[in-house]
Backbone bond lengths (Angstrom), bond angles and torsions (degrees), N, CA, C in turn:
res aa  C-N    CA-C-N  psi(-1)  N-CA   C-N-CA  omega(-1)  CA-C   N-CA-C  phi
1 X - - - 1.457 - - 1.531 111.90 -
2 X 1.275 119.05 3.95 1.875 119.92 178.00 1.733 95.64 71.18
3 X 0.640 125.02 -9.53 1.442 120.06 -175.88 2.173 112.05 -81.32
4 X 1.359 97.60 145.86 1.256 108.32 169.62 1.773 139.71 -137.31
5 X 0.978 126.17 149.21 1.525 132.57 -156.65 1.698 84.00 -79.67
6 X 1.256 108.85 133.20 1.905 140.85 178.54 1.311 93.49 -118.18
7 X 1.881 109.16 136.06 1.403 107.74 156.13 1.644 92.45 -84.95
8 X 1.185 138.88 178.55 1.264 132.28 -169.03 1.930 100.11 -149.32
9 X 1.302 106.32 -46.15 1.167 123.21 -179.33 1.424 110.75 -110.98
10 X 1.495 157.40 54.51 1.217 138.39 171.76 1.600 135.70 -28.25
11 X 1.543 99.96 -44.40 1.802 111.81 -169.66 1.189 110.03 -71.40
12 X 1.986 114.85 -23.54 1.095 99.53 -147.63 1.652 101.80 -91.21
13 X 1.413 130.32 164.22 1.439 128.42 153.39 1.358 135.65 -102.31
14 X 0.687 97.00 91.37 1.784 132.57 83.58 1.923 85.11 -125.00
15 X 1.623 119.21 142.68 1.760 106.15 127.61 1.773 114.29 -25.74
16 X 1.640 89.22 137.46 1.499 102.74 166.79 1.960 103.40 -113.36
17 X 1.246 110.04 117.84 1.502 120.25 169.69 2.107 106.42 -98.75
18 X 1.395 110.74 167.97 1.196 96.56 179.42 1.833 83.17 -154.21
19 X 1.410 103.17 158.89 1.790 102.86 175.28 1.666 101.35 -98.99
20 X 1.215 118.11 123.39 1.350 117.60 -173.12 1.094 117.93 -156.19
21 X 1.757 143.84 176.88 1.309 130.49 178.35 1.534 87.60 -101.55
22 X 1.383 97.07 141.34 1.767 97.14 -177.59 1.261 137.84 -86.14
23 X 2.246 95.31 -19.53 1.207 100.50 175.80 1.645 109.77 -79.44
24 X 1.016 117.63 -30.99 1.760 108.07 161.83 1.308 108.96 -51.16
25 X 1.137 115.26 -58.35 1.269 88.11 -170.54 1.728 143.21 -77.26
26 X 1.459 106.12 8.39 1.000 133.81 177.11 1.215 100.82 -66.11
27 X 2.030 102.58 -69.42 1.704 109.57 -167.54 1.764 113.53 -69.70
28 X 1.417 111.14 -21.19 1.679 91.61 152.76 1.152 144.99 -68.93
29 X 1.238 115.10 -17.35 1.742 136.19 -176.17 2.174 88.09 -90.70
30 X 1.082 107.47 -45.75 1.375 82.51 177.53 1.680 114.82 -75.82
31 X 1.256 120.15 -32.01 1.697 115.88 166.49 2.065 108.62 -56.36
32 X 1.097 126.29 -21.02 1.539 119.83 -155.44 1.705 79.63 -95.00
33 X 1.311 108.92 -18.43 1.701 94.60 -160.91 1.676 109.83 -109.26
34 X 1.549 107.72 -11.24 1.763 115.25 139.78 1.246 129.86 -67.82
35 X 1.425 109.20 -37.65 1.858 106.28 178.71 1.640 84.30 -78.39
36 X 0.986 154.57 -46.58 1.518 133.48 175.59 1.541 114.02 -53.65
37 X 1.049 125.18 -41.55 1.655 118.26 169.84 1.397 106.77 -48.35
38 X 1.248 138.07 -70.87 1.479 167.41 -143.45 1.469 86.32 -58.21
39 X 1.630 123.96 -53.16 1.232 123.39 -147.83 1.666 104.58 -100.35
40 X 0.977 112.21 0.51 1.677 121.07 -171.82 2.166 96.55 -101.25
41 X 1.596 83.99 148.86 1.791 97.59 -161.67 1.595 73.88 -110.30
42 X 1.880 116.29 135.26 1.067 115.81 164.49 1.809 86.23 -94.15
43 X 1.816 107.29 175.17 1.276 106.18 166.83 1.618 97.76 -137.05
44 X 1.430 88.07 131.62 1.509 105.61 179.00 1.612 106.36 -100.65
45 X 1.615 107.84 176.39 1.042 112.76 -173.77 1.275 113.31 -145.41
46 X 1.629 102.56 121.22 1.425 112.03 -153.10 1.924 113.38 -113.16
47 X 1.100 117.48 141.57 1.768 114.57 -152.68 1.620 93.24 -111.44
48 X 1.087 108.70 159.83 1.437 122.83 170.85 1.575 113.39 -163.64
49 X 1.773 106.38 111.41 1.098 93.24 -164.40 1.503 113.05 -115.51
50 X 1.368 124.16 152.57 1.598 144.32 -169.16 1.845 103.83 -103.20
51 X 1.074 105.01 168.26 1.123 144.44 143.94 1.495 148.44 -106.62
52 X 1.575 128.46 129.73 1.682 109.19 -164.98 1.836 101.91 -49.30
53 X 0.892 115.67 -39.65 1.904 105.58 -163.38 1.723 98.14 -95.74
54 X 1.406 128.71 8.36 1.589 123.87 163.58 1.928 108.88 -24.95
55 X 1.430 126.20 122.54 1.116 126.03 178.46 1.380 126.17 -92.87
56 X 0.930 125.87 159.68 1.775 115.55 -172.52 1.122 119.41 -60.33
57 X 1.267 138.79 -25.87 1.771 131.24 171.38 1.914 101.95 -71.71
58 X 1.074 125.65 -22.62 1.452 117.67 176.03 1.565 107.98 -76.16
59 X 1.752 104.90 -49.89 1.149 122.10 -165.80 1.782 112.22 -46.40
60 X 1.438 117.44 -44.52 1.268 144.23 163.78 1.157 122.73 -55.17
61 X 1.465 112.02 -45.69 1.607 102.14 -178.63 2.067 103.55 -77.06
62 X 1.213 110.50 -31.53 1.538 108.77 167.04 1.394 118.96 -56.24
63 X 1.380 111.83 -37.17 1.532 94.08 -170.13 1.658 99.58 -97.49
64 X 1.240 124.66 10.70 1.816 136.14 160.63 1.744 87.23 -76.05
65 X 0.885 159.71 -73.12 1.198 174.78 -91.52 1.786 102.32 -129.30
66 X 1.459 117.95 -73.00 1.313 117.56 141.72 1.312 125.69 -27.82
67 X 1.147 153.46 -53.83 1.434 142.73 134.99 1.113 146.13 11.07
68 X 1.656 92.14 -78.31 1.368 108.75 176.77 1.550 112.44 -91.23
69 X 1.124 132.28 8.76 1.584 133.97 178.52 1.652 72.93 -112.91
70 X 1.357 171.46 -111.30 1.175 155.29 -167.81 1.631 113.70 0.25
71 X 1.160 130.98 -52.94 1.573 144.72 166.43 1.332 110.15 -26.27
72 X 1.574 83.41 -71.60 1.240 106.71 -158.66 1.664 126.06 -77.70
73 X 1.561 107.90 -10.19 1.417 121.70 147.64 1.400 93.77 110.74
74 X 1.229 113.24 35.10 1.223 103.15 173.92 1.882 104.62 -102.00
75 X 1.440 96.07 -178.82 1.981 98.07 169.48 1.479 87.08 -91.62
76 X 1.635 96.80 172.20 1.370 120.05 162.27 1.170 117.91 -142.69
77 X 1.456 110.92 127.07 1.873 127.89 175.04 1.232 120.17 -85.59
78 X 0.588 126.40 90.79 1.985 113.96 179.69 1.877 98.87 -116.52
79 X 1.606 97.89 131.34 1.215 146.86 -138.95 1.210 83.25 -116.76
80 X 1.649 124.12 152.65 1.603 140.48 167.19 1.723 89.24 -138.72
81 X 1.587 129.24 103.28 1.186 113.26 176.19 1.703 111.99 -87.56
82 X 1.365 115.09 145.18 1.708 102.40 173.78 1.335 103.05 -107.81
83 X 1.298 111.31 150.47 1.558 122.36 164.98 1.384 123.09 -108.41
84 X 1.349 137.63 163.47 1.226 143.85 -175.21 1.771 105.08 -0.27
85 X 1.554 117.00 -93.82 1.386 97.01 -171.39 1.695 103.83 -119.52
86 X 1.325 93.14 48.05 1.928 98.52 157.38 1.467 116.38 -93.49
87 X 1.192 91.34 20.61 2.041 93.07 -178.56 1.298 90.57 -85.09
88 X 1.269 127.72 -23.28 1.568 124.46 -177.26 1.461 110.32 -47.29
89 X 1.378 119.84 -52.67 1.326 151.20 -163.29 1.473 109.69 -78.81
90 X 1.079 118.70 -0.09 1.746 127.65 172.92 1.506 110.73 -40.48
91 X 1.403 131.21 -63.16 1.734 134.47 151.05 1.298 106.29 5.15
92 X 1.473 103.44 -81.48 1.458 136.02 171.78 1.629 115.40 -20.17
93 X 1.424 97.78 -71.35 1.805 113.48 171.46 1.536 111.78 -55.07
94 X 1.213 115.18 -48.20 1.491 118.81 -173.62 1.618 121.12 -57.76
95 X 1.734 92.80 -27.06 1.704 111.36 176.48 1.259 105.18 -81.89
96 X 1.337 121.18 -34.83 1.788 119.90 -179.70 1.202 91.50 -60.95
97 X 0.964 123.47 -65.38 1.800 123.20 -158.96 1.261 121.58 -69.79
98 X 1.314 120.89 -21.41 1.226 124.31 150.65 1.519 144.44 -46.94
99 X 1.513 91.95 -55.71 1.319 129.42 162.67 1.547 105.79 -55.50
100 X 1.342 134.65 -59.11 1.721 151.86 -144.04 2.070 68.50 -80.11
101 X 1.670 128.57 -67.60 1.570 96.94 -165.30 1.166 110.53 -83.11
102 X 1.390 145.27 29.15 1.510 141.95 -163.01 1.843 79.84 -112.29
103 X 1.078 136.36 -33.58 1.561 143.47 -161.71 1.698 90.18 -102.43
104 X 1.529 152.78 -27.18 0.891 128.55 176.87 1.382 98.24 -109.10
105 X 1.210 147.50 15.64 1.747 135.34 -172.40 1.809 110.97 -61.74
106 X 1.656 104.58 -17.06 1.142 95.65 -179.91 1.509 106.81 -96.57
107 X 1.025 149.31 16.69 1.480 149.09 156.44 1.576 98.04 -109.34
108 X 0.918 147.46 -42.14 1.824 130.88 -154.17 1.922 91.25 -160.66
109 X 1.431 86.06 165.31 1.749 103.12 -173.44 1.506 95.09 -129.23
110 X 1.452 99.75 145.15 1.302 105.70 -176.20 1.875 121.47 -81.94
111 X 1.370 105.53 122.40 1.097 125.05 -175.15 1.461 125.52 -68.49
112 X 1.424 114.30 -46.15 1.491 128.93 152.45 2.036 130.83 -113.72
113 X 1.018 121.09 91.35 1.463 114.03 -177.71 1.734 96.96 -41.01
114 X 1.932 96.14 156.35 1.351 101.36 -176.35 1.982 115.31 -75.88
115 X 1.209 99.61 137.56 1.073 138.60 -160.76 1.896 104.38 -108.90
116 X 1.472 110.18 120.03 1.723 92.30 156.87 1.624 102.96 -144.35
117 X 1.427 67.91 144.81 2.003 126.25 -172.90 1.116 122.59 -100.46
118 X 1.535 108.71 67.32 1.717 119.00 -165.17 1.045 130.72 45.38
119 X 1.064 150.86 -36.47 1.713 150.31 145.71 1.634 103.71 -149.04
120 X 1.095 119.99 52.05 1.264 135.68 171.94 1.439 110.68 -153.69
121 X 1.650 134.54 134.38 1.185 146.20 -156.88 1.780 102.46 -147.87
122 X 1.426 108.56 96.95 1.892 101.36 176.07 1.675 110.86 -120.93
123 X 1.677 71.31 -168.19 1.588 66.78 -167.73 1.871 89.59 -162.73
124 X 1.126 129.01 133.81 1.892 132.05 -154.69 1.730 90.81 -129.25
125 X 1.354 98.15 124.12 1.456 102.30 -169.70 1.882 93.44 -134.60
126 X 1.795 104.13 128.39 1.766 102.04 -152.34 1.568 74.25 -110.55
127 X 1.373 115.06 149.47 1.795 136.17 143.02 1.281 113.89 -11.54
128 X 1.122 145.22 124.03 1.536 159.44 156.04 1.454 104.17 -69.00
129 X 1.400 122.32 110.81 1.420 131.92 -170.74 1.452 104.95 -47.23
């Protein structure tokens, strides 16, 4: 009959075997396990970075931007970069970033409080189910 014996189940006890053609059943188990790729949301993680003196028309168009990478299920990084002697101004950064999740708490919760990383200050804000 072209047909052949499949273990199908190994772990289970008893083994489960089945009589079947194998190369079908191969190429369906590889189709069940593409329409499962297709349907799975990876989540990326998307950066947006500031400065301590960033001004409010920038500040706005980031967190328009922040938003919609929030939507869309992604994380969000937002970055305070320092330069030469804006490390002074760290206070400063800690209030941007504060502020940047106090304006998204209603889309996503913050995943990491801000943090600084030698002349870098973040802060990882994940999707609200």
């Amino acid at each position: 009959m072209n047909l052949d014996l499949v273990e199908v189940a190994p772990e289970a006890d008893p083994p489960v075997c089945r009589i079947l053609d194998y190369k079908k059943f191969l190429y369906e188990k590889r189709k069940k396990e593409k329409e499962a790729k297709k349907k799975q949301h990876t989540v990326t993680l998307k950066e947006l970075r500031f400065r301590p003196h960033t001004d409010d028309h920038d500040y706005n168009f980031k967190i328009k931007h922040a938003k919609e990478f929030l939507t869309e299920g992604n994380k969000v990084k937002a970055t305070v970069q320092f330069r030469g002697r804006d490390i002074i101004y760290s206070d400063k950064g800690r209030e941007l970033l504060e502020r940047f999740a106090g304006d998204l708490k209603e889309l996503g919760k913050v995943e990491s409080r801000p943090t600084l990383e030698g002349k870098r200050m973040s802060l990882i804000i994940a999707p609200a189910k």
